[in-house]
Gaussian input, Z-matrix of N, CA and C with variables (Angstrom, degrees):
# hf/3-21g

backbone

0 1
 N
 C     1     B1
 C     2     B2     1     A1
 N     3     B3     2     A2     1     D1
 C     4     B4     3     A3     2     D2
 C     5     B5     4     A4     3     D3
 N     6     B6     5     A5     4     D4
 C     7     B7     6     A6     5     D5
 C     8     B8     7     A7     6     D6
 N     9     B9     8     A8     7     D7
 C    10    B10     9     A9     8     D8
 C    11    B11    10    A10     9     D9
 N    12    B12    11    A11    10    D10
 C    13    B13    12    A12    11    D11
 C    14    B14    13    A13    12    D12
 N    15    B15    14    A14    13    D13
 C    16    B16    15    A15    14    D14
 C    17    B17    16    A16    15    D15
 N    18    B18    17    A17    16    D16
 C    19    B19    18    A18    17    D17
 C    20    B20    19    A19    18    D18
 N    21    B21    20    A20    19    D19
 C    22    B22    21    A21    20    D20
 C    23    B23    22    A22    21    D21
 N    24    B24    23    A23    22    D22
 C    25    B25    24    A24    23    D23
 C    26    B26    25    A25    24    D24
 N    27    B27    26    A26    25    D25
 C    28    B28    27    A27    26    D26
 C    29    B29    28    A28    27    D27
 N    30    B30    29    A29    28    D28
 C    31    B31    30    A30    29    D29
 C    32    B32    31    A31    30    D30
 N    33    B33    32    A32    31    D31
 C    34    B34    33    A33    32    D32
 C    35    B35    34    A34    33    D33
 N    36    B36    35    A35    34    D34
 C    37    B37    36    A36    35    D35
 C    38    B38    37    A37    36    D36
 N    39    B39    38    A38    37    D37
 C    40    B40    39    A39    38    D38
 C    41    B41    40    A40    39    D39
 N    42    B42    41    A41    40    D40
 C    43    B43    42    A42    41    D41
 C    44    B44    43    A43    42    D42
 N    45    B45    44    A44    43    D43
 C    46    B46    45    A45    44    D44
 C    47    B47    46    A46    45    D45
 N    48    B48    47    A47    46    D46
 C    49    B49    48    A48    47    D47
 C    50    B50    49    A49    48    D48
 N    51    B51    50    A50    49    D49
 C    52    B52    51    A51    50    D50
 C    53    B53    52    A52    51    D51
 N    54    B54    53    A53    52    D52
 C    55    B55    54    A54    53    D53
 C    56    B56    55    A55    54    D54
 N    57    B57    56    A56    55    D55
 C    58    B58    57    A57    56    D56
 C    59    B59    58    A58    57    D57
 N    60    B60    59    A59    58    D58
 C    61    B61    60    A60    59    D59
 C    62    B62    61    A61    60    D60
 N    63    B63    62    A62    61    D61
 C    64    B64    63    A63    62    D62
 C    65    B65    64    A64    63    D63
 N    66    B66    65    A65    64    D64
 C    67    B67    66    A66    65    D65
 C    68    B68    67    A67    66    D66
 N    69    B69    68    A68    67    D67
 C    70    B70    69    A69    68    D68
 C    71    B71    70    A70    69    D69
 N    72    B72    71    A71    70    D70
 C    73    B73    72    A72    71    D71
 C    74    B74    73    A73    72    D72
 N    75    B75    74    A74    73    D73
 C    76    B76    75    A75    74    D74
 C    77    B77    76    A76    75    D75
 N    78    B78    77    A77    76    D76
 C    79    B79    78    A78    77    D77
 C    80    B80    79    A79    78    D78
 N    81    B81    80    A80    79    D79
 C    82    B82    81    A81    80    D80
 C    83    B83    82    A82    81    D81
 N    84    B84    83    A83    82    D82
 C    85    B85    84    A84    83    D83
 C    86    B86    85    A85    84    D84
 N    87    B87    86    A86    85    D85
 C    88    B88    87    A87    86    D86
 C    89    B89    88    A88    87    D87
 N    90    B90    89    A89    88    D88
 C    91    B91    90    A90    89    D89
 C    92    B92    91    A91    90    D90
 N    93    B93    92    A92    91    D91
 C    94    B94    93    A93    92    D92
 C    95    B95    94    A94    93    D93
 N    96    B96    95    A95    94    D94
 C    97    B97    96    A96    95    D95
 C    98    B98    97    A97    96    D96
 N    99    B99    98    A98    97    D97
 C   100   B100    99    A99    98    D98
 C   101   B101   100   A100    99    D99
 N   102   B102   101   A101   100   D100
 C   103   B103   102   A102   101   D101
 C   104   B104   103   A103   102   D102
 N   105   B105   104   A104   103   D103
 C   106   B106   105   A105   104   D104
 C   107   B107   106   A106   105   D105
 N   108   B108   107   A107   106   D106
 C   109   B109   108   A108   107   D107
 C   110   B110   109   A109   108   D108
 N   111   B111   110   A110   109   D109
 C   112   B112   111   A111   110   D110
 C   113   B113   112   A112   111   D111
 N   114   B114   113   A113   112   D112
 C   115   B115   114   A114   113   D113
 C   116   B116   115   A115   114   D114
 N   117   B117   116   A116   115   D115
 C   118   B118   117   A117   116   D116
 C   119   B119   118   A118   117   D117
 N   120   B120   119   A119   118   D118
 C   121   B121   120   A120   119   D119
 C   122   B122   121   A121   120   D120
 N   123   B123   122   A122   121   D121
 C   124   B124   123   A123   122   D122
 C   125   B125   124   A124   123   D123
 N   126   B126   125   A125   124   D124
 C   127   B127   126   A126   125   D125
 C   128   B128   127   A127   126   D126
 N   129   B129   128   A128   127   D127
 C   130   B130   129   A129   128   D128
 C   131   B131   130   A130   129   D129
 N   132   B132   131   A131   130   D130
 C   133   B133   132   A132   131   D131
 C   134   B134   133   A133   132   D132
 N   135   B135   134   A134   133   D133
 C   136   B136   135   A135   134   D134
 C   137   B137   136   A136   135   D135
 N   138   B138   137   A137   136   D136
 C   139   B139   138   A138   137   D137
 C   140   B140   139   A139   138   D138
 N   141   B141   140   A140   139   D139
 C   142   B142   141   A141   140   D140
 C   143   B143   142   A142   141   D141
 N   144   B144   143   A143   142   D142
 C   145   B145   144   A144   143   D143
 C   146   B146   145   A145   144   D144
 N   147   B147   146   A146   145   D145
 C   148   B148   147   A147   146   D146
 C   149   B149   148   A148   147   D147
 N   150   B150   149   A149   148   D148
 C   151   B151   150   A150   149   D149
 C   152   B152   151   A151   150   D150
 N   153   B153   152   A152   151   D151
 C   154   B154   153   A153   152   D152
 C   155   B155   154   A154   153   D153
 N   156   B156   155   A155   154   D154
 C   157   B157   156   A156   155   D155
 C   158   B158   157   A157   156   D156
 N   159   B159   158   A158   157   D157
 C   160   B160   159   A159   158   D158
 C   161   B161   160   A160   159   D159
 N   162   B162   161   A161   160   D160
 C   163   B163   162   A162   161   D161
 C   164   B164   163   A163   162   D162
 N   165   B165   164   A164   163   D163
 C   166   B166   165   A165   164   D164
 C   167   B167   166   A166   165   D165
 N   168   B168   167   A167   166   D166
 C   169   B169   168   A168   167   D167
 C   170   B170   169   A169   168   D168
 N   171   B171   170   A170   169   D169
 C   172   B172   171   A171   170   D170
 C   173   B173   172   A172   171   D171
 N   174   B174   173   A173   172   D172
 C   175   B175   174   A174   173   D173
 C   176   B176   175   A175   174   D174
 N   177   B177   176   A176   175   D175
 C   178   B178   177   A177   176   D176
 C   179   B179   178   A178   177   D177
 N   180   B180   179   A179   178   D178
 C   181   B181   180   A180   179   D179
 C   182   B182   181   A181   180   D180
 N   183   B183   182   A182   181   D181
 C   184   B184   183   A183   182   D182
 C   185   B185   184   A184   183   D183
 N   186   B186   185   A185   184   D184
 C   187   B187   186   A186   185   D185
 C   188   B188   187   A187   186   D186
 N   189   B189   188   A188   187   D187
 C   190   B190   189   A189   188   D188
 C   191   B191   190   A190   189   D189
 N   192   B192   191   A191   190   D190
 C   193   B193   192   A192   191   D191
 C   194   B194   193   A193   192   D192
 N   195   B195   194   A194   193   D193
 C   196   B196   195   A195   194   D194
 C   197   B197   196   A196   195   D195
 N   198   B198   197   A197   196   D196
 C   199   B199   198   A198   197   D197
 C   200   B200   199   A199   198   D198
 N   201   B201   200   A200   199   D199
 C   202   B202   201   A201   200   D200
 C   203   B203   202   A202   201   D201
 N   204   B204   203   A203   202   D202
 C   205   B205   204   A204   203   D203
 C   206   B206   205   A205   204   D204
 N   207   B207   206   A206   205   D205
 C   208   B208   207   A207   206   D206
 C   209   B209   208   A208   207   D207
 N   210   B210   209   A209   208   D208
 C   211   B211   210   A210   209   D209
 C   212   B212   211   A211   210   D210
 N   213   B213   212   A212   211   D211
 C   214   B214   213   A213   212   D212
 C   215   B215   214   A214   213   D213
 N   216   B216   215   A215   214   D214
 C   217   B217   216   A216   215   D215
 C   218   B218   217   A217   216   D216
 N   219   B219   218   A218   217   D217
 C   220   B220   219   A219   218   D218
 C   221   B221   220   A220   219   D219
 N   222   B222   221   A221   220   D220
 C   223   B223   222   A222   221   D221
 C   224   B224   223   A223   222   D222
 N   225   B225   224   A224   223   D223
 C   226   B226   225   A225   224   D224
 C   227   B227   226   A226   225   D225
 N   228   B228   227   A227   226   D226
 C   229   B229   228   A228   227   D227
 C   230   B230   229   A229   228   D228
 N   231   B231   230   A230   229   D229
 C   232   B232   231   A231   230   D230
 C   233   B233   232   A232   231   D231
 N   234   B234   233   A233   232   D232
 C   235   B235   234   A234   233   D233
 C   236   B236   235   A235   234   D234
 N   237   B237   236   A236   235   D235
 C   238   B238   237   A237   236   D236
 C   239   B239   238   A238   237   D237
 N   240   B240   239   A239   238   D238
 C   241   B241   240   A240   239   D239
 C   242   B242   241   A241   240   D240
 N   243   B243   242   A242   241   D241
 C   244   B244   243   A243   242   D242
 C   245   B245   244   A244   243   D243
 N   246   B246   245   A245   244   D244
 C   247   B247   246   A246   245   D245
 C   248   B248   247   A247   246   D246
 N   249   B249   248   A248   247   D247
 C   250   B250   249   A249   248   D248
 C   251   B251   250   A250   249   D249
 N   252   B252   251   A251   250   D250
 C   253   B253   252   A252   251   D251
 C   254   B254   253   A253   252   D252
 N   255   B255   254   A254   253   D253
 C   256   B256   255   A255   254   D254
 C   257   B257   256   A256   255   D255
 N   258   B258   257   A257   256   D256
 C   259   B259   258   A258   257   D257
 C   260   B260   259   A259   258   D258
 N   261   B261   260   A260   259   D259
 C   262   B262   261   A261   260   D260
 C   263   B263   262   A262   261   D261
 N   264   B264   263   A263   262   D262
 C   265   B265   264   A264   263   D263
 C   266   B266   265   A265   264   D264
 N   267   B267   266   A266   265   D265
 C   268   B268   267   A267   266   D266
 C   269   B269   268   A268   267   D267

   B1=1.4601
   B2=1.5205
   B3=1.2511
   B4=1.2327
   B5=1.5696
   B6=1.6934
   B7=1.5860
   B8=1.8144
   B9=1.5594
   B10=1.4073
   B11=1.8874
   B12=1.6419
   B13=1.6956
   B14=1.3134
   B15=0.7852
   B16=1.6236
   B17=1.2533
   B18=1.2169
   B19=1.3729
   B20=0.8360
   B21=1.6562
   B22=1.5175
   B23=1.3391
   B24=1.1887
   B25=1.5924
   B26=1.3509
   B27=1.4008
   B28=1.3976
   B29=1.6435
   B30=1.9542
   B31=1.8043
   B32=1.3007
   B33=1.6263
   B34=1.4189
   B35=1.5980
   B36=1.6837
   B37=1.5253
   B38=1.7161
   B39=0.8757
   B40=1.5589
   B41=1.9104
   B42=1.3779
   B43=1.2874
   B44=1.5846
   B45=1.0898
   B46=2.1105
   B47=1.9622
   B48=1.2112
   B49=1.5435
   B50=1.2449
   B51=1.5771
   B52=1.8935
   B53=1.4259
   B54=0.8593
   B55=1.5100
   B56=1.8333
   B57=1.3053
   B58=1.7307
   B59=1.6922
   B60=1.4502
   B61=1.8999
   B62=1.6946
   B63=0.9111
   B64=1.3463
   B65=1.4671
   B66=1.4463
   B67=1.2439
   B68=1.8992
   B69=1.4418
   B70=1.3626
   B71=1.3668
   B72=1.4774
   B73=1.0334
   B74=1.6370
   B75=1.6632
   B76=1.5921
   B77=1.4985
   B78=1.1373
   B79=1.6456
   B80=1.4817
   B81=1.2692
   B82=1.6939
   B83=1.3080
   B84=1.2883
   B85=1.2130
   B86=1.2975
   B87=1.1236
   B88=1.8632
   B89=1.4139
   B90=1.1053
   B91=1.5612
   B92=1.3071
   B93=1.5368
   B94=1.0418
   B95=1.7676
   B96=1.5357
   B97=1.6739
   B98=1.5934
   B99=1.2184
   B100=1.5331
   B101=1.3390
   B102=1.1899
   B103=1.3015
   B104=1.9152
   B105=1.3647
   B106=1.1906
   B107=1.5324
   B108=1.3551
   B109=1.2226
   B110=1.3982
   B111=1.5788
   B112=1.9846
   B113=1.1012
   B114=0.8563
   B115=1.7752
   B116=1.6602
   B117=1.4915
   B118=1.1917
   B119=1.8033
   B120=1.0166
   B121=1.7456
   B122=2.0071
   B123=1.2063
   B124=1.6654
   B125=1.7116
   B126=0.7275
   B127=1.2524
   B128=1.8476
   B129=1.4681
   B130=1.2023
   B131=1.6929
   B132=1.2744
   B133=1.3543
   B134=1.9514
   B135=1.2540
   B136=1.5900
   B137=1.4747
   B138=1.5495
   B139=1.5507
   B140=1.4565
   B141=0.7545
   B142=1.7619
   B143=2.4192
   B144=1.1114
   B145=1.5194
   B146=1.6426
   B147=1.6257
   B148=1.3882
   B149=1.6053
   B150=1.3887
   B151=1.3018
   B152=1.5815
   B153=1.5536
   B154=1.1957
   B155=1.8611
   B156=0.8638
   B157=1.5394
   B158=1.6283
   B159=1.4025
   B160=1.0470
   B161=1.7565
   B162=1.0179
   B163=2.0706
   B164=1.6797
   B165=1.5016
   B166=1.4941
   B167=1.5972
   B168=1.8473
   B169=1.1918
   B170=1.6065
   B171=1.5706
   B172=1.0601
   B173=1.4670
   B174=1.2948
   B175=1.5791
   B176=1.3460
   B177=0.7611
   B178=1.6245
   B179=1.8561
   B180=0.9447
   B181=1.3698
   B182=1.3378
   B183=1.6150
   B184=1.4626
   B185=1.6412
   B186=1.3260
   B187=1.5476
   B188=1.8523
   B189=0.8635
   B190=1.5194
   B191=1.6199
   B192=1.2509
   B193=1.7288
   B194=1.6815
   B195=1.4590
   B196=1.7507
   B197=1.8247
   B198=1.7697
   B199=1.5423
   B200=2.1477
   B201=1.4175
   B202=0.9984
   B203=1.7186
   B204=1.5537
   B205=1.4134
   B206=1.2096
   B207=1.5426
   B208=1.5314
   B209=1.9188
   B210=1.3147
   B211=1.4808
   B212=0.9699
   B213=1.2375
   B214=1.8984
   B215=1.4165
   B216=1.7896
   B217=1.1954
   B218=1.3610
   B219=1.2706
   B220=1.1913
   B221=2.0675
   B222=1.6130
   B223=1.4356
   B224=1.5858
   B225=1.5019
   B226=1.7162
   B227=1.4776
   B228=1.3070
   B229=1.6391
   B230=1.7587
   B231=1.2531
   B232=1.3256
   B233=1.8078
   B234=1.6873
   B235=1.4644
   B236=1.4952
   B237=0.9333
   B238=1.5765
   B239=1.7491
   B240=1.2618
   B241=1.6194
   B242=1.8258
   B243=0.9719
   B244=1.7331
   B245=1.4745
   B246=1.5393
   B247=1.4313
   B248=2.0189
   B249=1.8929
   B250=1.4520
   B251=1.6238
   B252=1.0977
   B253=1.3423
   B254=1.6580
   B255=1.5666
   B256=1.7420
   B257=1.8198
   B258=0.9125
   B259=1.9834
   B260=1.1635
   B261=1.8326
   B262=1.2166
   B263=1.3553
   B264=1.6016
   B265=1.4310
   B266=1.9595
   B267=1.5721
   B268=1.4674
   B269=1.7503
   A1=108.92
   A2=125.08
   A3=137.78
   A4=97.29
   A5=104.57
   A6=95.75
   A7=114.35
   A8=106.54
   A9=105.57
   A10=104.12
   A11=97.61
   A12=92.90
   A13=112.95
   A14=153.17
   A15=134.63
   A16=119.94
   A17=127.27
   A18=102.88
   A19=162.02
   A20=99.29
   A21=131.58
   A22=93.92
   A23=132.54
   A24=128.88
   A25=98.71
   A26=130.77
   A27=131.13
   A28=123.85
   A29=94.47
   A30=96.27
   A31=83.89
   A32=116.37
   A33=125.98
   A34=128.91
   A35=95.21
   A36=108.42
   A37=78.15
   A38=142.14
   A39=129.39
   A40=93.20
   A41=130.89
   A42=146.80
   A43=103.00
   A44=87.61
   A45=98.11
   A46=102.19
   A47=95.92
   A48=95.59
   A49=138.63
   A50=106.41
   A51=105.60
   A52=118.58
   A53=101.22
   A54=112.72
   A55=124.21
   A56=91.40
   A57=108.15
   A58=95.15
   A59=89.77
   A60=87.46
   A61=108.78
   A62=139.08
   A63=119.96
   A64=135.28
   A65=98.29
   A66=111.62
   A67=116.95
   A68=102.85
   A69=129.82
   A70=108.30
   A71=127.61
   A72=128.99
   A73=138.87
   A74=106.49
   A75=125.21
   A76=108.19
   A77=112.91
   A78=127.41
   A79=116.29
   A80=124.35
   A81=112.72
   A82=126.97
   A83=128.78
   A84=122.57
   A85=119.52
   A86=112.58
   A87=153.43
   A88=92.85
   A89=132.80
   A90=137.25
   A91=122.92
   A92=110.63
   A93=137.59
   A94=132.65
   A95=109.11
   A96=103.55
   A97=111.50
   A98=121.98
   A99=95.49
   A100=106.15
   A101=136.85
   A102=126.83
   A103=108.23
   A104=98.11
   A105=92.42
   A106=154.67
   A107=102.71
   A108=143.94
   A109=117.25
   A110=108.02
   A111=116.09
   A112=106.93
   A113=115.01
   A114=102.48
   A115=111.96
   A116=113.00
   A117=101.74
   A118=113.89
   A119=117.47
   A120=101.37
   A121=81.04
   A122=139.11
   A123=113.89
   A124=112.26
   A125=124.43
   A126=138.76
   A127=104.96
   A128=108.37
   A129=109.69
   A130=120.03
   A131=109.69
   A132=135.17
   A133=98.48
   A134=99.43
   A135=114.04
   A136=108.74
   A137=109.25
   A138=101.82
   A139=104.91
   A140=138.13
   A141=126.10
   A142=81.51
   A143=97.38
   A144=103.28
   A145=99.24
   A146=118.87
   A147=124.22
   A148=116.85
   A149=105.98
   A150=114.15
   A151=113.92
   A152=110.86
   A153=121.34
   A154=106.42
   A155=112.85
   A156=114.96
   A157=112.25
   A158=124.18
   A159=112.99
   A160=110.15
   A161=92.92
   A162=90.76
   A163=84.78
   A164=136.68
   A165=112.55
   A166=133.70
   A167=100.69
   A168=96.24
   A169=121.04
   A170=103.49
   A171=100.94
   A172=110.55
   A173=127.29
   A174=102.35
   A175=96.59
   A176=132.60
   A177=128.34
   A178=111.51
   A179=123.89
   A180=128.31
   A181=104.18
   A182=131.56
   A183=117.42
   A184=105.90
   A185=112.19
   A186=107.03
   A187=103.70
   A188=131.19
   A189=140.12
   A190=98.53
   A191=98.05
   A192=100.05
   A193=106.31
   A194=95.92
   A195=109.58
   A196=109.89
   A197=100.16
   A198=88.10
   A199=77.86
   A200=96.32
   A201=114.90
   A202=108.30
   A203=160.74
   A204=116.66
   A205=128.06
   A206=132.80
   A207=125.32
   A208=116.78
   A209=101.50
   A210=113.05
   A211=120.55
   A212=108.45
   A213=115.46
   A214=120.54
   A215=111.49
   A216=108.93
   A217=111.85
   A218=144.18
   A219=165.10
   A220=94.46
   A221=90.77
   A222=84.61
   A223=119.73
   A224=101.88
   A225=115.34
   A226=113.36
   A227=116.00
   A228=109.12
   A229=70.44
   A230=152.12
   A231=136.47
   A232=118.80
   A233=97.58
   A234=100.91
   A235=95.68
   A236=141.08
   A237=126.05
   A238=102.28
   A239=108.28
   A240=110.54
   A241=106.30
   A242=107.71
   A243=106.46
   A244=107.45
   A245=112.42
   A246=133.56
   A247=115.66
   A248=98.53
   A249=93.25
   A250=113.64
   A251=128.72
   A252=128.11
   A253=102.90
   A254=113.42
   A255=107.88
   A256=93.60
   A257=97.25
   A258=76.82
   A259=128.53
   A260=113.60
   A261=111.47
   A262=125.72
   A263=108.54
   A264=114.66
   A265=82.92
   A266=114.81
   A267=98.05
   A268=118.07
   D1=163.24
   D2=-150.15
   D3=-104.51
   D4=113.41
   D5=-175.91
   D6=-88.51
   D7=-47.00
   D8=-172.47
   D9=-85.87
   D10=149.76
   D11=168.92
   D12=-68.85
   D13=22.96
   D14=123.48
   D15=-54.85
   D16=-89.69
   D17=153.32
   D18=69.38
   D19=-117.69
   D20=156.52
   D21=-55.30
   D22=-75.76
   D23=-155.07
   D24=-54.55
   D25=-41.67
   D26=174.43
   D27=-37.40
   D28=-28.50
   D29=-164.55
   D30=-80.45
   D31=-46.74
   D32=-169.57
   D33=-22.86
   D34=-43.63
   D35=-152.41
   D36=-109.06
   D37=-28.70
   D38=-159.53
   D39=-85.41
   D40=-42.94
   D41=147.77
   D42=-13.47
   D43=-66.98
   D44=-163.06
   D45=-67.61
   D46=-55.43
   D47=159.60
   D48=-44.85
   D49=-50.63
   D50=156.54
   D51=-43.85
   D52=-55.67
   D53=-177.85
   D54=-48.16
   D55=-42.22
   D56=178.47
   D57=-67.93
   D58=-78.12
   D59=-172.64
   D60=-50.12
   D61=-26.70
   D62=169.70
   D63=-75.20
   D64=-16.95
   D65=171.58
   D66=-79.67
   D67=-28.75
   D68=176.73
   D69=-71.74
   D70=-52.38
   D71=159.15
   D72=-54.28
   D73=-30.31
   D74=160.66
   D75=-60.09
   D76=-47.10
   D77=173.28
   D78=-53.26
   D79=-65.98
   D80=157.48
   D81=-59.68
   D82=-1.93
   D83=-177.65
   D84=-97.60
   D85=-21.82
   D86=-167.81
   D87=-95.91
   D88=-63.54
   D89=160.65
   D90=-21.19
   D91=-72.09
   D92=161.18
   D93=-36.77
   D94=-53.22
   D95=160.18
   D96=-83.62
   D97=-15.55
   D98=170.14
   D99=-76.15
   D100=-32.40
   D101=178.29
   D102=-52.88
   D103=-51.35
   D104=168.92
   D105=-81.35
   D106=7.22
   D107=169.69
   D108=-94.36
   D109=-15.89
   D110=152.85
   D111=-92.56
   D112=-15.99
   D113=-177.82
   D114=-78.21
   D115=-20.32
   D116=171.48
   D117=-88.36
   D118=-16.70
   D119=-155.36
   D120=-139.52
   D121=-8.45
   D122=-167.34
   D123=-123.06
   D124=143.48
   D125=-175.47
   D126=-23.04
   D127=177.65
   D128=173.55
   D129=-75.98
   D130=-35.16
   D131=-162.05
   D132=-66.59
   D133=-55.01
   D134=-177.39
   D135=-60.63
   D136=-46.88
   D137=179.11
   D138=-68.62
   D139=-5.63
   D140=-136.56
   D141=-120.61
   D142=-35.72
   D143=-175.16
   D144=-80.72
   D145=-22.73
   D146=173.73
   D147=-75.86
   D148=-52.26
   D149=156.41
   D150=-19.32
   D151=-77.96
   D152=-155.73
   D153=-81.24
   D154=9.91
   D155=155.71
   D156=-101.72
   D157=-20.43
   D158=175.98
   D159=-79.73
   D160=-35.76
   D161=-167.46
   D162=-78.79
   D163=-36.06
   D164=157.64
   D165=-35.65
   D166=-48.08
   D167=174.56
   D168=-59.74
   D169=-49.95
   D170=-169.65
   D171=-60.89
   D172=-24.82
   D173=-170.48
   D174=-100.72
   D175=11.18
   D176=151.37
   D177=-73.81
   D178=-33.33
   D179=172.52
   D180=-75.46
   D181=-29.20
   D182=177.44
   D183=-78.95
   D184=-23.89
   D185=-177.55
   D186=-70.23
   D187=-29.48
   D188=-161.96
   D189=-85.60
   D190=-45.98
   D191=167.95
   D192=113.07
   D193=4.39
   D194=-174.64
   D195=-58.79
   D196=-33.73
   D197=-161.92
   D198=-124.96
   D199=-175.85
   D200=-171.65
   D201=-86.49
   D202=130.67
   D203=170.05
   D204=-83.22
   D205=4.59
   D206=152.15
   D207=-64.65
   D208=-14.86
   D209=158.01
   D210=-63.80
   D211=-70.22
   D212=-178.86
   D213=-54.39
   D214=-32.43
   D215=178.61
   D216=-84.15
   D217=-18.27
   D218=175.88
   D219=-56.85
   D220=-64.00
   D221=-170.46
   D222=-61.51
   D223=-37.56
   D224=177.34
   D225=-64.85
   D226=-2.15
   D227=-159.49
   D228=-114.18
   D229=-11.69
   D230=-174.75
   D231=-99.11
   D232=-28.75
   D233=173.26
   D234=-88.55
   D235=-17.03
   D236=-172.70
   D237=-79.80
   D238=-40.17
   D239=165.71
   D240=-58.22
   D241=-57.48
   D242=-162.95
   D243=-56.77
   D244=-39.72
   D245=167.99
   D246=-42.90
   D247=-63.38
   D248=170.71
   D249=-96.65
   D250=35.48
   D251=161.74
   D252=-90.45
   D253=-36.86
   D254=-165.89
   D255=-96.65
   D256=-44.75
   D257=-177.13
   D258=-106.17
   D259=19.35
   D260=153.08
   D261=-101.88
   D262=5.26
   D263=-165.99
   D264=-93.54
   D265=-45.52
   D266=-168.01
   D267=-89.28

């Protein structure tokens, strides 16, 4: 347990921070299967507007410092494939 108030304010602020990045992180992830959850059953137009909230999310999470950006780009370079694999093949 945390003896001096520093500290304490230390658990305080690292607390409030979990909280942000996890919520930031629920947010791309949530992003992420609806995008992929158009790709099975909704038009091109819908995925393609889903898409582009996800690589928003995600690079909004690299600006915050939540994810890494060889992460984010890693992830964006995989839905943009999954994206033109289904509606450029039909």
């Amino acid at each position: 347990m945390a003896n001096t108030k520093s500290a304490k304010k230390r658990i305080l602020i690292i607390r409030k921070r979990t909280m942000r990045n996890k919520a930031i992180r629920s947010a791309v992830k949530t992003a992420i299967k609806k995008f992929e959850m158009a790709l099975k059953v909704k038009p091109a137009e819908e995925a393609r507007e889903l898409l582009r909230q996800a690589v928003r999310a995600l690079d909004k999470a690299v600006t915050k410092g939540v994810i890494h950006k060889n992460t984010a780009s890693r992830k964006k370079s995989r839905l943009t494939r999954k994206f033109n694999s289904v509606y450029k093949a039909s």
